[in-house]
C-alpha positions as CSV (number, residue, x, y, z in Angstrom):
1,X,-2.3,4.9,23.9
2,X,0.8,2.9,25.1
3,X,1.1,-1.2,24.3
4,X,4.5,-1.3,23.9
5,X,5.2,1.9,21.3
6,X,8.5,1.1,19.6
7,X,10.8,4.7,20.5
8,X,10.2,5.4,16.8
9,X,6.5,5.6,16.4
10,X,5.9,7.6,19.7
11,X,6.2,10.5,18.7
12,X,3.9,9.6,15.2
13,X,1.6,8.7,17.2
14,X,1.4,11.6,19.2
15,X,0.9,13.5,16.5
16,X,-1.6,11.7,14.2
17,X,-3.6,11.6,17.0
18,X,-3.2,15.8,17.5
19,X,-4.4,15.2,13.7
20,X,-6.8,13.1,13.9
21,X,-8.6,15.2,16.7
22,X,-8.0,18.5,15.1
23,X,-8.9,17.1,11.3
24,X,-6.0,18.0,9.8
25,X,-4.2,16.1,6.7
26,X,-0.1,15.1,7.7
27,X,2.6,14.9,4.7
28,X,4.4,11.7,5.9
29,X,7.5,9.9,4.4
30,X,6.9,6.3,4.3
31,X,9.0,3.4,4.1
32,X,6.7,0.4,2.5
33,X,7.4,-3.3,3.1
34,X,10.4,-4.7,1.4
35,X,11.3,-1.1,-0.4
36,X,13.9,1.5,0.4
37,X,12.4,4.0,-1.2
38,X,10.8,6.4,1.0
39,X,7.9,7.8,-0.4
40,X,5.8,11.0,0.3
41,X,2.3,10.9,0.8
42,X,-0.5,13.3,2.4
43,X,-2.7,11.5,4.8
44,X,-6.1,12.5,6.1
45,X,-5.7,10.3,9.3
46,X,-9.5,8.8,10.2
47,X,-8.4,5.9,12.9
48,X,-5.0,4.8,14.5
49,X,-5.1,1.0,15.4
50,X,-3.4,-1.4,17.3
51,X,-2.8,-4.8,15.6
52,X,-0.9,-7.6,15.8
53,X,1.9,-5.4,18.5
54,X,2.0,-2.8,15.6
55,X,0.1,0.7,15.7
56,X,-1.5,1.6,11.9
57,X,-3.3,5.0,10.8
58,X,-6.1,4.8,8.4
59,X,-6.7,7.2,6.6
60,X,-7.2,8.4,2.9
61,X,-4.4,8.9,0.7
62,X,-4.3,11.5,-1.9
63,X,-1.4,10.1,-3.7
64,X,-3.8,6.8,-4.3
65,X,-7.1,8.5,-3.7
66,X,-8.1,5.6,-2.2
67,X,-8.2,4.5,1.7
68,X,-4.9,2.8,2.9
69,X,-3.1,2.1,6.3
70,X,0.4,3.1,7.3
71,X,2.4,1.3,10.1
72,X,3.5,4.0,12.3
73,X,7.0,2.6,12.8
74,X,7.7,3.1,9.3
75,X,7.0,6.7,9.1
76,X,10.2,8.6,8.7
77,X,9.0,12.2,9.3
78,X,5.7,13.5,9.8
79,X,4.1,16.8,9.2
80,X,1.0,18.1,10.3
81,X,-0.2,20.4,7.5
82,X,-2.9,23.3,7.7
83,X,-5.2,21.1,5.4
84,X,-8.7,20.1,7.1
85,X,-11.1,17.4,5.9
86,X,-14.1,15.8,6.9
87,X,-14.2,12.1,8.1
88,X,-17.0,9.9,5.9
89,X,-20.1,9.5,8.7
90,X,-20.1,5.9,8.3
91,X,-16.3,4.9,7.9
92,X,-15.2,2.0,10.0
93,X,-11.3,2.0,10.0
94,X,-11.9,-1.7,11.5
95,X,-14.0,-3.0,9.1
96,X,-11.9,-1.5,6.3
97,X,-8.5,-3.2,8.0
98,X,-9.8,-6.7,8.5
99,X,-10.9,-6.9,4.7
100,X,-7.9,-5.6,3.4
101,X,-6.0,-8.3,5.7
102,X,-7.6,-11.3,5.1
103,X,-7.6,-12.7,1.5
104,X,-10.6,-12.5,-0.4
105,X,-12.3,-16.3,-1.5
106,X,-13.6,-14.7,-4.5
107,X,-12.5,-16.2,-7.7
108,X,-10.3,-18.7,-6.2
109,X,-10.8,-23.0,-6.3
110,X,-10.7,-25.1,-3.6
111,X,-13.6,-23.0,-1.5
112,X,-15.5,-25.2,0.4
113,X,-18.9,-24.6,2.6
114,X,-18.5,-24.6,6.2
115,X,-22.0,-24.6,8.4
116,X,-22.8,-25.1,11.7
117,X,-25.5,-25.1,13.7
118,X,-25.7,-23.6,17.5
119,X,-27.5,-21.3,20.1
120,X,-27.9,-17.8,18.8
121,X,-25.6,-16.1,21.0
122,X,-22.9,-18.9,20.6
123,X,-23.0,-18.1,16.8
124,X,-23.1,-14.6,17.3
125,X,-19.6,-15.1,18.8
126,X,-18.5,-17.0,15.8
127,X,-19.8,-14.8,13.3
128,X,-18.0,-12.1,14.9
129,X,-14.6,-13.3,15.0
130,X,-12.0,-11.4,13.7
131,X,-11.0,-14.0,11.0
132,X,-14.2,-16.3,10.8
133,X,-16.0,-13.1,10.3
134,X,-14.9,-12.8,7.1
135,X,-16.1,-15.7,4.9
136,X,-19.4,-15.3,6.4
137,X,-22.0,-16.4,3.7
138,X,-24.8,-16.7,5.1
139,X,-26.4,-16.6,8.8
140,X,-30.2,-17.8,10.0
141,X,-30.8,-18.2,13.5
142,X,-29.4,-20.9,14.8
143,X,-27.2,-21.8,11.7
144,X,-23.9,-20.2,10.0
145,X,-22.5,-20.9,6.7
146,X,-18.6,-19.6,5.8
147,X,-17.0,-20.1,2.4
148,X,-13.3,-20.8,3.1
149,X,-10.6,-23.0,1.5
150,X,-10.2,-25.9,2.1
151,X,-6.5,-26.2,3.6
152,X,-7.1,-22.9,5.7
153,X,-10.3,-24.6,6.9
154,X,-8.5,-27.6,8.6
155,X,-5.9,-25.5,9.4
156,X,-7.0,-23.3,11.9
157,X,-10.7,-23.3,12.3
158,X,-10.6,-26.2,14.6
159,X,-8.5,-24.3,16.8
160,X,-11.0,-21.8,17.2
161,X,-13.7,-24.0,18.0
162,X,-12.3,-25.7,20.1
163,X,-13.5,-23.4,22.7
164,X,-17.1,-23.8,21.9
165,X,-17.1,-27.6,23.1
166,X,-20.8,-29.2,22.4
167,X,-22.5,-25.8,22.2
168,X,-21.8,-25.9,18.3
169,X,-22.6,-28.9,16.0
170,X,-20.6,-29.4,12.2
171,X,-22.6,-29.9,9.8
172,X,-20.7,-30.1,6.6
173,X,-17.9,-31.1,5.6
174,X,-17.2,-34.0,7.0
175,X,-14.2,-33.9,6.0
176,X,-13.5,-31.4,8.8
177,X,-15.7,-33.2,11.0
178,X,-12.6,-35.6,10.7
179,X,-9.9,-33.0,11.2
180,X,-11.5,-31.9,14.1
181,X,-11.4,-35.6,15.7
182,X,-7.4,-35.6,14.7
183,X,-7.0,-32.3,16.6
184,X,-8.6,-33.4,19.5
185,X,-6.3,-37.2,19.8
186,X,-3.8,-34.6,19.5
187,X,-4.6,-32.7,22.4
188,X,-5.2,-35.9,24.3
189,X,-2.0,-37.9,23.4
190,X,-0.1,-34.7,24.2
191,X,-2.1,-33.8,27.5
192,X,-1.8,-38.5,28.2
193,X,-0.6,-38.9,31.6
194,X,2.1,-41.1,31.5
């Protein structure tokens, strides 16, 4: 586990992942995002992940009894405790991080249909992407339909599939069909040999 450990996490990180192996719960003091208040909670630390240059545990937190994640360089002090626990057989700290990450399309306006057709394995990529992943509706074969909003759509999606060249075909919208063109005059008015 190295990547870059900021001085001040190292020696977290050390330790949640003595906990983590041994199943024992740590009392932490934790700094959230935009607080000073340091807060105390007891962690049973199931996963420690590396995202975005930061290092996270995931755990369950028995102040929230509820799941949560913890950036590692905003742990103050760390304790491992004498408490064990069991890890749920089926948890998946990734799964768990990503949803909590990316926004939810659920009661919002503006969501659109995205689909695409493509090889099987092609889409399998897609439909595994870290973010695409996420808005997957609905998958057959050689077809994939995601439920995004609009502006993130044109945003970033053509970006990403960019890479996939002619081995994936829009369907709908057009409307991206469009934004995709635009990207891509970008690309070649920047790339123009003058």
């Amino acid at each position: 586990m190295n990547r870059s450990i900021p001085f001040s996490a190292e020696p977290f990180l050390k330790e949640l992942e003595q906990a983590l192996a041994d199943g024992r719960s740590v009392k932490i003091l934790y700094q959230k995002s935009g607080e000073k208040q340091l807060n105390d909670r007891l962690v049973d630390p199931y996963k420690i992940i590396y995202w975005h240059n930061k290092w996270y545990v995931v755990g369950f937190c028995h102040l929230r009894q509820d799941l949560r994640s913890f950036r590692a360089d905003r742990i103050e002090s760390l304790v491992l405790t004498g408490d064990k626990f069991n890890r749920p057989e089926n948890f998946s700290a990734r799964d768990f991080f990503i949803k909590n990450l990316l926004p939810t399309t659920e009661d919002k306006e503006g969501i659109i249909s995205f689909v695409i057709n493509g090889e099987k394995n092609v889409l399998n990529d897609i439909c595994q992407h870290w973010f695409l992943g996420h808005y997957l509706k609905e998958r057959t074969l050689n077809q994939a339909v995601f439920l995004l909003e609009q502006d993130v759509l044109h945003t970033y999606v053509p970006h990403l599939l960019l890479p996939y060249n002619q081995s994936i075909k829009v369907i709908e919208p057009i409307s991206f069909k469009r934004r995709l063109v635009e990207v891509l005059l970008e690309l070649i008015n920047f790339h123009e040999v003058q």
